[in-house]
C-alpha positions in Angstrom: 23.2 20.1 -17.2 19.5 21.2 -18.3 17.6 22.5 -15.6 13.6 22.1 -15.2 11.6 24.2 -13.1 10.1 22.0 -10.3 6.1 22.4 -11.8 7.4 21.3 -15.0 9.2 18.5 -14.0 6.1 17.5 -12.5 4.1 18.1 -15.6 6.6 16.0 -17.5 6.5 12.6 -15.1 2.0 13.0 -15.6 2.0 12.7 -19.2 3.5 9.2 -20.1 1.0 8.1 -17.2 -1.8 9.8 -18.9 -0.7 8.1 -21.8 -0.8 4.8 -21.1 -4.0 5.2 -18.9 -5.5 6.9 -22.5 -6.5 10.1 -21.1 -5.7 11.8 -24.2 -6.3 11.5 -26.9 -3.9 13.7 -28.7 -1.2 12.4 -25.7 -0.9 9.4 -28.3 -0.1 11.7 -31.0 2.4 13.9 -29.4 5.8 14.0 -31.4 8.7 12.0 -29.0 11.3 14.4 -27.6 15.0 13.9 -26.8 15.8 12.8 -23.4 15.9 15.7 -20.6 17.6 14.9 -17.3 15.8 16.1 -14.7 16.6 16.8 -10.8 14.3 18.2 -8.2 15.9 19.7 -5.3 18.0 17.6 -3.0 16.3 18.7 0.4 13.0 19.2 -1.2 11.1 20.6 1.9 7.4 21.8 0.3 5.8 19.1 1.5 3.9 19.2 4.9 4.9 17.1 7.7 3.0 15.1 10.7 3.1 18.4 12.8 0.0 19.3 13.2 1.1 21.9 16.0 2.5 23.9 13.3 -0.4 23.6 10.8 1.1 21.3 8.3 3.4 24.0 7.2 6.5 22.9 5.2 9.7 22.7 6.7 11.4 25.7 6.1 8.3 27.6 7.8 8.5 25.0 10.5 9.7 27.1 14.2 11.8 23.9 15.0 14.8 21.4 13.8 13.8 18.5 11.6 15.8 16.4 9.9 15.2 14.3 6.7 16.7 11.3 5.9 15.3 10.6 2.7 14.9 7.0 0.6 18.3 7.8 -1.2 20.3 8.0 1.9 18.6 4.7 3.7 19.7 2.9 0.8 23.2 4.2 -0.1 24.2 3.5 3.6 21.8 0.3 3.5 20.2 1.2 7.2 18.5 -1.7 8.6 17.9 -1.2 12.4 17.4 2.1 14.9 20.6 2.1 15.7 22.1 2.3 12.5 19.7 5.1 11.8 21.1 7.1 14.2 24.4 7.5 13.0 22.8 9.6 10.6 22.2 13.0 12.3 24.7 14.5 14.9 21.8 15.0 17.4 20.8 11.5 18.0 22.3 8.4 19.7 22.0 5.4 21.3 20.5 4.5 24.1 20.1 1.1 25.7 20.4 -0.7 21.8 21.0 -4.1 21.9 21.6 -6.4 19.1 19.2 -8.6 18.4 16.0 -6.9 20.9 14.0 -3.5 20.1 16.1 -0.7 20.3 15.8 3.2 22.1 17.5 6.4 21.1 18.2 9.8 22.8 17.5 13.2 20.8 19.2 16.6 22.2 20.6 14.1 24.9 17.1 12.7 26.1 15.6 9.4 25.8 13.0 8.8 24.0 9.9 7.1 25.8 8.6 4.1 23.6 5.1 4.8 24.3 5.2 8.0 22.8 8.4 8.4 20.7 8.0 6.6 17.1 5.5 7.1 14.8 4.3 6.2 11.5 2.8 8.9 8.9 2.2 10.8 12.2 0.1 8.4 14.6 1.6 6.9 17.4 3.4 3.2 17.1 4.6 0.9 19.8 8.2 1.4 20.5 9.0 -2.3 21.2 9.3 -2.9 18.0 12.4 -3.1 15.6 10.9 -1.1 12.9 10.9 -2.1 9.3 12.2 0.5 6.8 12.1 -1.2 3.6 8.2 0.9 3.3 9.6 3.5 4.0 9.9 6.9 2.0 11.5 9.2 4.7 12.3 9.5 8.3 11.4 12.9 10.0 13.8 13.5 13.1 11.3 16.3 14.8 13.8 17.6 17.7 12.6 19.2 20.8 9.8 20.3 22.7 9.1 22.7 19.2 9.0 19.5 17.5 5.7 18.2 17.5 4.2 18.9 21.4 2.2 15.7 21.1 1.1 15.7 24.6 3.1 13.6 27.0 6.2 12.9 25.9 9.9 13.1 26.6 11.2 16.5 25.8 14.1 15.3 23.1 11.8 14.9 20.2 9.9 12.3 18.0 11.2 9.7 14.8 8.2 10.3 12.5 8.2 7.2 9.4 6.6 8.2 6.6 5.8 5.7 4.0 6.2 5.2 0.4 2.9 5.7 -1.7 1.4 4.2 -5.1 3.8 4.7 -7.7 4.9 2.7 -11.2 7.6 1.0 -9.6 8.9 -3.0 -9.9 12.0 -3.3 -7.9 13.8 -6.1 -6.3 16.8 -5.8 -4.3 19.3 -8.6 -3.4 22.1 -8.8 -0.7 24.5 -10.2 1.8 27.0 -9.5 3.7 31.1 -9.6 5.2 29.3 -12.2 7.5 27.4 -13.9 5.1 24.1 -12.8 6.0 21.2 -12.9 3.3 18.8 -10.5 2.0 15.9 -10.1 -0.1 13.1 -7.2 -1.1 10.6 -6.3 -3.2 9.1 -3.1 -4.1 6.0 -3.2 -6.7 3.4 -0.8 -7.1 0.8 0.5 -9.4 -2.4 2.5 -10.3 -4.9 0.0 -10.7 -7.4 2.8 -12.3 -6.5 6.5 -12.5 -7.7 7.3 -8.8 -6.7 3.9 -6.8 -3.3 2.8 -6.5 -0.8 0.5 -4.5 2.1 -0.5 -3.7 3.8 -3.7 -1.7 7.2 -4.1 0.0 8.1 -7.4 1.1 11.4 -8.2 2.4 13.4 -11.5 4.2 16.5 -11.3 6.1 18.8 -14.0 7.0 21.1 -12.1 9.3 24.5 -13.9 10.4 25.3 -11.4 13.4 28.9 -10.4 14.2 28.1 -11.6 18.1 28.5 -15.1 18.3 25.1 -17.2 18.6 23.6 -14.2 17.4 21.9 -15.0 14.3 18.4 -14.2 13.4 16.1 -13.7 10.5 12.7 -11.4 9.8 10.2 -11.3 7.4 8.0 -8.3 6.3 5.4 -7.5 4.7 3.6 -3.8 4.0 0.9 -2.8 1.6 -0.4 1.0 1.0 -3.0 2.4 -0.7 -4.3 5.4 -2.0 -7.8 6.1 -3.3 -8.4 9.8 -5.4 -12.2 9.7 -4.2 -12.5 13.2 -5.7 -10.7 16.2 -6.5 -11.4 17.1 -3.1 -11.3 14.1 -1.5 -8.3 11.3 -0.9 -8.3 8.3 1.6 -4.8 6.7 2.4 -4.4 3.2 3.8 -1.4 1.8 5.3 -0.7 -1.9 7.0 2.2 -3.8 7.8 3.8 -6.8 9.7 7.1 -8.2 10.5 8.2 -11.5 12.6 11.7 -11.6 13.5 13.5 -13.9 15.9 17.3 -13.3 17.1 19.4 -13.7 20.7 19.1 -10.7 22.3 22.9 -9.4 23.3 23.4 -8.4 26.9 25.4 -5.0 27.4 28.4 -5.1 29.6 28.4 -3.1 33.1 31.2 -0.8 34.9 33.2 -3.6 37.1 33.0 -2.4 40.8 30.8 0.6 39.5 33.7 2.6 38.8 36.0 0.4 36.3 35.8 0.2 32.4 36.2 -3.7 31.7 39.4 -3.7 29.6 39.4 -5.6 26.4 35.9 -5.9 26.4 35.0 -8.1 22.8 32.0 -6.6 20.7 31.9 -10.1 18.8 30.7 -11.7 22.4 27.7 -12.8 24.0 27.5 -12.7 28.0 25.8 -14.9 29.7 25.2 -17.0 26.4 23.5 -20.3 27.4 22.7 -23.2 24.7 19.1 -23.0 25.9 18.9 -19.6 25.8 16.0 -18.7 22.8 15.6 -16.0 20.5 13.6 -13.2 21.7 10.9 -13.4 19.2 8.7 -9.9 18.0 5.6 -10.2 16.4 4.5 -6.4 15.4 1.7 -5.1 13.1 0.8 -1.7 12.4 -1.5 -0.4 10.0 -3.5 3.4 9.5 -5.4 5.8 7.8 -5.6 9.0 6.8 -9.1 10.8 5.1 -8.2 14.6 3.8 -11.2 16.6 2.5 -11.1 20.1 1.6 -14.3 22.1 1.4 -12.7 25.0 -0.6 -9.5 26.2 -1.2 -9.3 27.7 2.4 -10.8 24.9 4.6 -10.1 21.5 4.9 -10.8 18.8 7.5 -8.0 15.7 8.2 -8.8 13.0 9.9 -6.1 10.0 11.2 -6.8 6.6 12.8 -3.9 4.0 13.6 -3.4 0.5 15.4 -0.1 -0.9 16.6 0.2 -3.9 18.2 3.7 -5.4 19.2 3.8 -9.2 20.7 7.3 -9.7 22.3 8.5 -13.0 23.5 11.5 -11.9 25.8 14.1 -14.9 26.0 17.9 -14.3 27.6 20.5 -15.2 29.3 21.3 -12.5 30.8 24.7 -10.8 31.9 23.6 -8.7 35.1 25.5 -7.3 38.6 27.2 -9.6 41.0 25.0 -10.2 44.1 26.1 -14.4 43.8 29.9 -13.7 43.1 32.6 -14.4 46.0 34.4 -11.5 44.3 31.4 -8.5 45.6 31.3 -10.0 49.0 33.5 -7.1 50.0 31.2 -4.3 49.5 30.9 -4.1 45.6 27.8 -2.8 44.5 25.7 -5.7 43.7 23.9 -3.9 40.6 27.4 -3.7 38.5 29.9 -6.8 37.4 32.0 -7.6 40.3 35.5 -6.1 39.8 37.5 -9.2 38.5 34.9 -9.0 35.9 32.5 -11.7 37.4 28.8 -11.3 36.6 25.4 -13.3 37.3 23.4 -15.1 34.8 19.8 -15.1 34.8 17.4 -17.0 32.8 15.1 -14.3 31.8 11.7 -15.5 29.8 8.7 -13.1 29.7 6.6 -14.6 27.0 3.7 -13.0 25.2 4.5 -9.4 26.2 1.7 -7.1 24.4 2.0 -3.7 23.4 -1.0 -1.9 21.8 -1.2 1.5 20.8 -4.7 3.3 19.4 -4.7 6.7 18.0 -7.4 8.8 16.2 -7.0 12.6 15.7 -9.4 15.2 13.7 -7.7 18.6 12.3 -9.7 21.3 11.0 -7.2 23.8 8.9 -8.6 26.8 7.7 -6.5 30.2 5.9 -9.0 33.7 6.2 -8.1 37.5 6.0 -8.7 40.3 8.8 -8.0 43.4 7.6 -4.6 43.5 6.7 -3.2 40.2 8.6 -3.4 36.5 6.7 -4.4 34.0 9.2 -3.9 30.4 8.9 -6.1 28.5 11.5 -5.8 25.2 13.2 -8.0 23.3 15.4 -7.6 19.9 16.5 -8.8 16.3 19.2 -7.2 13.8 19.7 -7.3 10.2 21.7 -4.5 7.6 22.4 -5.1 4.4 24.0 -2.0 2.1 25.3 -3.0 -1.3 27.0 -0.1 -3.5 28.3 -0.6 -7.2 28.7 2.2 -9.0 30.4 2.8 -12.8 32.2 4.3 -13.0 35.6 8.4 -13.6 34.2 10.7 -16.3 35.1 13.8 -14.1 36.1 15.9 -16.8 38.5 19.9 -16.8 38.6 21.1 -19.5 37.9 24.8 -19.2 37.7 27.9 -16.4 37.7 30.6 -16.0 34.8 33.3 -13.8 34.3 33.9 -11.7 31.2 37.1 -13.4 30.4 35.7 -16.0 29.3 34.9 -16.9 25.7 31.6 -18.8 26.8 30.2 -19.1 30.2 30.0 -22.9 31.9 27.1 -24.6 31.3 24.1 -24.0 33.9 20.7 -25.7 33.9 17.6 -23.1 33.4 15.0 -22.9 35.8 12.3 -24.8 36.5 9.9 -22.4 36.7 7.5 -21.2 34.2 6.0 -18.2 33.4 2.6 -17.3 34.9 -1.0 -16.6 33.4 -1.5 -12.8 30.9 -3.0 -9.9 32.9 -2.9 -6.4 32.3 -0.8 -4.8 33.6 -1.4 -0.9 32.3 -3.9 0.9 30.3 -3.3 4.2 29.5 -6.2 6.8 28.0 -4.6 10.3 26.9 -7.1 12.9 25.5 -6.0 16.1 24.5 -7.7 19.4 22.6 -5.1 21.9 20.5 -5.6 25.0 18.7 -3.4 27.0 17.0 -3.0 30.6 14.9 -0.6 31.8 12.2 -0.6 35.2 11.3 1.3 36.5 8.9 2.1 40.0 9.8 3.1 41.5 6.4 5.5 39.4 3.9 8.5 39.3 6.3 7.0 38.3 9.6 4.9 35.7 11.1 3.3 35.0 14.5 2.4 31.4 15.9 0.5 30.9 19.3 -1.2 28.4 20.5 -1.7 25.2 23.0 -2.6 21.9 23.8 -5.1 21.1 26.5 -4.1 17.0 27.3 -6.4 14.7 30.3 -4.4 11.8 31.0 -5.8 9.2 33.2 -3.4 5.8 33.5 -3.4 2.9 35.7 -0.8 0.6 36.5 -1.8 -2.9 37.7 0.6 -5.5 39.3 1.4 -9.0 38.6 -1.8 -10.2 39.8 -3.9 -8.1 38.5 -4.7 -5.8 41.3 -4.7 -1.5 41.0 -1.1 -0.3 42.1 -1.4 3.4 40.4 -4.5 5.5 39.1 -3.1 8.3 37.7 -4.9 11.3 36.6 -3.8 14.8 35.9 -4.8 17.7 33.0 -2.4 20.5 31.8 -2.3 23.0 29.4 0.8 23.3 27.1 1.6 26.6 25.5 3.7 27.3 23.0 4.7 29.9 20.7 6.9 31.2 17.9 8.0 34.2 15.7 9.2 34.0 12.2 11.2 36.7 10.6 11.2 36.1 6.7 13.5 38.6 5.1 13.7 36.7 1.8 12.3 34.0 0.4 15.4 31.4 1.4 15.9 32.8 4.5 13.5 31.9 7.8 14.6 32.7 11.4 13.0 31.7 14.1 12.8 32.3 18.2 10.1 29.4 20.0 9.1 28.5 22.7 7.2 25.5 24.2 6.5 23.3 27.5 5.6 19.3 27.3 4.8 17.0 29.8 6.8 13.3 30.3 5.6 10.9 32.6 7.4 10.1 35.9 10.0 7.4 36.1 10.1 3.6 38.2 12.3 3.8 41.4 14.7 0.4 40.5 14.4 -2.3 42.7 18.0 -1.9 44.3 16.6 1.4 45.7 14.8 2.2 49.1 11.3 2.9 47.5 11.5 0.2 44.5 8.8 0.2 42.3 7.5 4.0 43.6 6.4 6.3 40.5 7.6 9.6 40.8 5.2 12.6 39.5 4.7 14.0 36.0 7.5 16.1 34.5 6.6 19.8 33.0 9.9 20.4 30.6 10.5 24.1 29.0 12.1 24.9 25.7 13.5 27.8 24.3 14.8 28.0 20.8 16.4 29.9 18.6 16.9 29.1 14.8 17.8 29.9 11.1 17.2 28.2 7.8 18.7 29.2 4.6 18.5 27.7 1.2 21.3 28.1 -0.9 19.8 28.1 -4.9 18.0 25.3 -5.2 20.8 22.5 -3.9 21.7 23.2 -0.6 20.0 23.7 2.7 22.1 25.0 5.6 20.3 25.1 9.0 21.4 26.0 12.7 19.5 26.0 16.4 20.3 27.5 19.4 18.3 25.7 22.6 18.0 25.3 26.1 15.6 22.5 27.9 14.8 22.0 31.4 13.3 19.4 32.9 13.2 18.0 37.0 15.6 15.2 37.5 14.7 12.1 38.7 17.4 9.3 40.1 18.8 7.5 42.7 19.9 9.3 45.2 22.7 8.5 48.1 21.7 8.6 51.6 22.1 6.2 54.8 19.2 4.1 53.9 19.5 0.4 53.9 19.5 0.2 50.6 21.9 3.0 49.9 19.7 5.0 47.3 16.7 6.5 47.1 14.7 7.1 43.7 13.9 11.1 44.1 13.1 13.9 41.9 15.0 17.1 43.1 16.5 19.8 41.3 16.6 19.8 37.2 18.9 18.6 34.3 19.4 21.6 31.7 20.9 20.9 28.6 21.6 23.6 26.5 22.8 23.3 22.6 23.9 24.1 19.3 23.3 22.1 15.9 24.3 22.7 12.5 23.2 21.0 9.8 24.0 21.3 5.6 22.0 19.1 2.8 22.1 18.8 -0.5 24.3 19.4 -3.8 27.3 21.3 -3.1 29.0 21.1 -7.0 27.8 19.3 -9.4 29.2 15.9 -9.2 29.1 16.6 -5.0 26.3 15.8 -2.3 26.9 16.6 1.1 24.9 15.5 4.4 26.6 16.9 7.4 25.4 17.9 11.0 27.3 18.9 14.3 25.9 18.9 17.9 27.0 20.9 20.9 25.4 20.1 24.2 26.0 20.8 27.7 24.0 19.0 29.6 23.8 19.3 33.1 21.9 18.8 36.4 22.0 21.3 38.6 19.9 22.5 42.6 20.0 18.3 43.2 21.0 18.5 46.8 24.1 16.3 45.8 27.0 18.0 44.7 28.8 14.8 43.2 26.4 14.7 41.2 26.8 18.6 40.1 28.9 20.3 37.7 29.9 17.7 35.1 28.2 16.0 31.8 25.3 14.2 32.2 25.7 10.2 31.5 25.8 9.0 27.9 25.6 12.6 26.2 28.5 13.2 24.5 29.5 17.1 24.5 30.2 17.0 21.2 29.1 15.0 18.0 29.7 15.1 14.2 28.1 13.2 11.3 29.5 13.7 7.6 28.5 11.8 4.8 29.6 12.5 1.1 28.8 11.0 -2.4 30.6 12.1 -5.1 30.2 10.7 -8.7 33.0 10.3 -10.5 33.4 12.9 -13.3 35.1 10.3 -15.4 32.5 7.9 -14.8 29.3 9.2 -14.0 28.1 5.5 -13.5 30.5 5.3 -10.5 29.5 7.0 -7.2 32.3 7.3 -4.3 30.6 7.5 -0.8 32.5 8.1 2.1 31.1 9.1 6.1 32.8 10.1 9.2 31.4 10.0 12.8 32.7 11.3 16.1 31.4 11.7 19.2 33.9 13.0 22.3 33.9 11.3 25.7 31.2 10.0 26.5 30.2 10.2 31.1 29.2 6.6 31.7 28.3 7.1 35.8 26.0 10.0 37.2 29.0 11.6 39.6 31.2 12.0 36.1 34.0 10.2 37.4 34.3 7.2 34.7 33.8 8.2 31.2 34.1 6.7 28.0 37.0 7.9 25.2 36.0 9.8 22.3 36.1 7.9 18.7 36.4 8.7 15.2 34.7 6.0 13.4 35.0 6.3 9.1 32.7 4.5 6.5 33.2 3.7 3.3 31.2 2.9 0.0 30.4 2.5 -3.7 27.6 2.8 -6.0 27.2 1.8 -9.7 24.3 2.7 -11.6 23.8 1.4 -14.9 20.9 0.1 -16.7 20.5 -3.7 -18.3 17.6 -4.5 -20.8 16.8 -1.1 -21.3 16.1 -1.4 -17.1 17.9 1.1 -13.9 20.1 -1.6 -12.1 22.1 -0.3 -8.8 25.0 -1.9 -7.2 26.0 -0.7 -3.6 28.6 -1.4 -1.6 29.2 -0.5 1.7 31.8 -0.9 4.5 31.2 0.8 8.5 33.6 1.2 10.5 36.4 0.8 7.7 39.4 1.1 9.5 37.7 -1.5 12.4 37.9 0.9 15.2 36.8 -0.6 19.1 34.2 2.2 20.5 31.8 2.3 23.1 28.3 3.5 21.5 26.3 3.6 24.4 26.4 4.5 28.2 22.9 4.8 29.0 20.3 3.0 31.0 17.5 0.8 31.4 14.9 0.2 34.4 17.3 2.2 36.6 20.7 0.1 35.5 23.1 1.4 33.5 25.3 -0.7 30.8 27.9 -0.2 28.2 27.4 -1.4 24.6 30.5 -1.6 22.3 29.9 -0.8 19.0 30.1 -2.6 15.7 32.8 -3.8 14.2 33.9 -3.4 10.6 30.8 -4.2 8.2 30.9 -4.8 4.7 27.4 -5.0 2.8 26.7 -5.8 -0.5 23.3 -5.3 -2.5 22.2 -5.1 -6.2 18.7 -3.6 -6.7 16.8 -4.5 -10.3 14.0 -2.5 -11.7 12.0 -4.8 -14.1 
């Protein structure tokens, strides 16, 4: 195998564009050379990243864990939806993912918060969405606290999407599935002159879901440009919008509050009523980014985005037991009754708006004092989130049992939904500053902070004030790097962020209270070593506190009280390996260790066990090998495992562990002198019943079975 230094490769893919764009005069004249195969490095890690708390440093100087899923990977495992996504890194899960509705994930065991959790090139995008990744280059898993300290957030981390950019591509991509959905993309872009270019995905989906009556389509469309305005000067545009429509798929519930339901069926819907609708998403986002640098030590980035996400929420949905005969005995009301019985509610909250707004300046600079290299950034920033909602239609209108293959027939109610308010607008403003030195050529010093103001108020159903919050806090953080040798970066951090308080649920004594602010604390410890120029190996050590908030047992009325007391601690270990491992071998592979706990809480049950729906332990392998033999022929193969999983807060009813293995093949040829790929992929091969998910929502917690086995098949056409 001929191997080119990175620059020249680099070198080499300019000058056919330079010819055709007749640069060069003597470019036309230049004598033809034999092909040379090229590779650049698997885990290629030079670039910068959205985190501007670490001065757009690359990845391997980066004080925290990031993990890149790269364009390859989507593909080869042809990822469609959040939840997919997250089968892809040992740290991440599910959390409260239903088929067919916007889904939520948990990093390092913690939810993330849709406000603040996804984001696209960097800026802030509504959660409620199901985001499109056919745009999409990479996505950056930024864990912890370390990972971006963005203000308020949840202390887990952040899902950064960064999209593709002008390039000479043509590419369409067919494909369907065991289930006989359809699929259709398009990837086309150019360089209209030599310092303006774009590029277009488009993509339609015809998806035939494995749960029954849960079919559902998309389409989306994305355009990106980039304009060269000078050699010291570059604007980049991004816009995009998908409509999608599909049944949203209620998640089962403990029976009694304490029972697994046995021979629960992943292929069925609850509470599935022939009236029910889809729940339709309407979401557009679109930015843009101006870099100028005013030498080759100062430069000034500016970032402005615009999310807007329209959901209209239709279900019938599958939800406690407060009408069944069978929870007349005492049964909690909030869980399926214990002979499996559960209330159906026609659910419609139509025209549920979402709009995030987000600009940020950064001011990077790099200057010399005496014998220390400093590397200088300052930053502002504002985020706006408005929240328009109707007053819902949520009425019962019947109970089924879980038994059944489809519930009777009841009539929907008569009511409709009431008139659009607002219901929250939310203003976060925030100041950051931060200081590299570079103490020598081994070691390296970060310190900084962000100053964030956040001022939010929460409005009821008809309008009127029901919260004005408003609080300001300084967020430290700070790192050391110790830089032996060039592949080799360790690294101790440490950082405090700021979440947002949670809702009190409405079976509890103080429904509807908001509890305070959260301050969480993060201390890290890590190593990154690059092995040649194939293989990355990484590993973190961390421990994150944060108060815990939830319903708490007492001799109220209602049973519960919502209260924050004490703190839930989880403290971990993740390994991670990327890259080429021989030369016909590439390896993805990541393991988590967490113990996460809550501890001080004033209720012992609730005291020295795993936290719900974070596995203690979790694996994630995924292997491609190309077939010596063959070198058209790729073999991929995956294997996921997660131990048993807590599924109520006093530990007593968990989940089993699973091994789930995936399967695949990839044939790359070309056909009229054009690159055509074939891929074929099967999850969950050997068609293994799992439960996925024990977490919660609004205070309620549910269990989602996962997927059964999946074949996919796709053939993707450069022309």
């Amino acid at each position: 195998m001929n191997r080119t230094p990175l620059l020249l490769a680099f070198l080499a893919t300019l000058a056919p564009a330079a010819h055709a764009a007749g640069r060069s005069d003597d470019a036309r004249q230049a004598k033809e050379l034999a092909p040379v195969r090229v590779e650049g490095r698997a885990h290629d890690d030079r670039h910068g990243t959205a985190l501007d708390a670490y001065g757009n440093a690359s990845l391997h100087d980066t004080p925290a864990a990031v993990t890149v899923i790269g364009r390859k990977q989507l593909d080869d495992r042809q990822i469609r939806t959040l939840s997919e996504l997250a089968r892809e890194d040992a740290s991440l899960g599910d959390n409260y993912a239903p088929v067919g509705y916007y889904q939520d994930i948990a990093i390092r065991g913690y939810p993330l918060d849709l406000a603040t959790g996804l984001r696209s090139n960097g800026l802030t995008i509504a959660g409620e969405q199901p985001v499109a990744l056919e745009d999409k280059q990479q996505v950056e898993v930024l864990k912890g606290l370390a990972g971006l300290q963005a203000g308020v957030m949840e202390p887990g981390g952040v899902l950064n999407f960064v999209s593709k950019r002008p390039a000479e591509v043509r590419e369409v991509t067919l494909g369907t599935d065991s289930h006989g959905s359809r699929y259709g993309a398009l990837d086309a872009g150019t360089w209209l002159t030599p310092s303006f270019g774009v590029r277009a995905n488009l993509a339609w989906e015809d998806m035939h879901s494995y749960v029954h009556h849960a079919d559902g389509r998309r389409n989306f469309y994305a355009l990106a440009a980039d304009w060269h305005i000078s050699p010291d000067a570059t604007l980049e545009l991004d816009s995009d919008y998908q409509a999608s429509a599909q049944r949203s798929v209620s998640g089962y519930q403990l029976l009694g509050g304490d029972t697994l339901p046995a021979h629960a069926d992943p292929t069925r819907m609850l509470g599935f009523e022939p009236w029910q609708q889809p729940v339709g998403i309407h979401a557009a986002n679109s930015g843009a980014r101006f870099n100028y640098s005013f030498s080759d030590d100062w430069r000034v980035r500016l970032a402005a985005g615009h999310s807007r996400s329209v959901i209209d929420d239709n279900v019938a949905f599958a939800y406690g037991c407060f009408y069944s005969p069978a929870c007349a005995n005492g049964a909690p009301g909030n869980f399926f009754a214990p002979n499996g019985d559960y209330d159906v509610y026609d659910y419609r909250s139509p025209d549920d708006t979402r709009v995030d707004d987000e600009a940020r300046a950064v001011l990077e600079g790099h200057f010399d004092t005496g014998g220390v290299s400093q590397q200088l950034t300052l930053g502002a920033g504002a985020f706006r989130r408005l929240n328009d909602q109707r007053a819902d239609v949520y009425d019962y209108v019947g109970t089924a049992n879980i038994a059944e293959l489809d519930p009777p027939y009841f009539a929907p109610s008569p009511n409709q939904p009431g008139p659009s308010v607002r219901r929250l607008t939310s203003w976060q403003r925030s100041l950051f500053a931060l200081d590299r030195l570079h103490l020598g050529e081994q070691w390296q010093l970060i310190a900084g902070g962000r100053f964030v103001r956040l001022h939010e108020r929460a409005y009821d159903g008809d309008g009127a004030l029901e919260r004005n919050t408003r609080l300001s806090r300084t967020l430290p953080q700070a790192a050391v790097l110790w830089q032996p040798s060039e592949p080799l970066t360790a690294y101790l951090s440490y950082s405090e962020g700021l979440s947002l308080g949670k809702e009190a649920p409405y079976w509890t004594s103080n429904d509807g209270q908001m509890l305070p602010p959260r301050l969480s604390r993060q201390v890290e410890a890590g190593v990154k070593l690059d092995l040649g120029d194939t293989l990355a190996l990484s590993g973190a050590l961390f421990r994150i506190r944060q108060p815990y908030q939830f319903a708490q047992p007492d001799d109220s009325a209602y049973g519960f009280t919502f209260v924050q007391h004490g703190e839930e601690v989880h403290t971990g270990f993740e390994l991670g390996a990327n890259g080429r491992v021989s030369e016909n071998l590439d390896l993805t592979a990541s393991a988590s260790l967490i113990r996460a706990r809550a501890q001080d809480t004033g209720t012992g049950a609730y005291e020295g066990h795993q936290v719900a729906n974070v596995p203690r332990f979790r694996a994630a392998v995924h292997a491609d090998y190309r077939l010596p033999f063959a070198p058209q022929f790729s073999l991929l193969g995956g294997w996921r495992y997660a131990s048993p999983n807590v599924a109520t807060p006093d530990g007593r009813v968990r989940v089993g562990s699973y091994n789930v293995f995936d399967a695949g093949l990839r044939y790359a040829t070309t056909l009229g002198g054009h690159a055509l790929t074939a891929r074929l992929s099967v999850d969950n091969l050997f068609d293994r019943f799992y439960w996925r998910d024990t977490g919660s929502a609004y205070g309620d917690s549910y269990l989602f079975p996962g997927a059964p086995r999946l074949a996919r098949l796709s053939v993707s056409y450069a022309f």
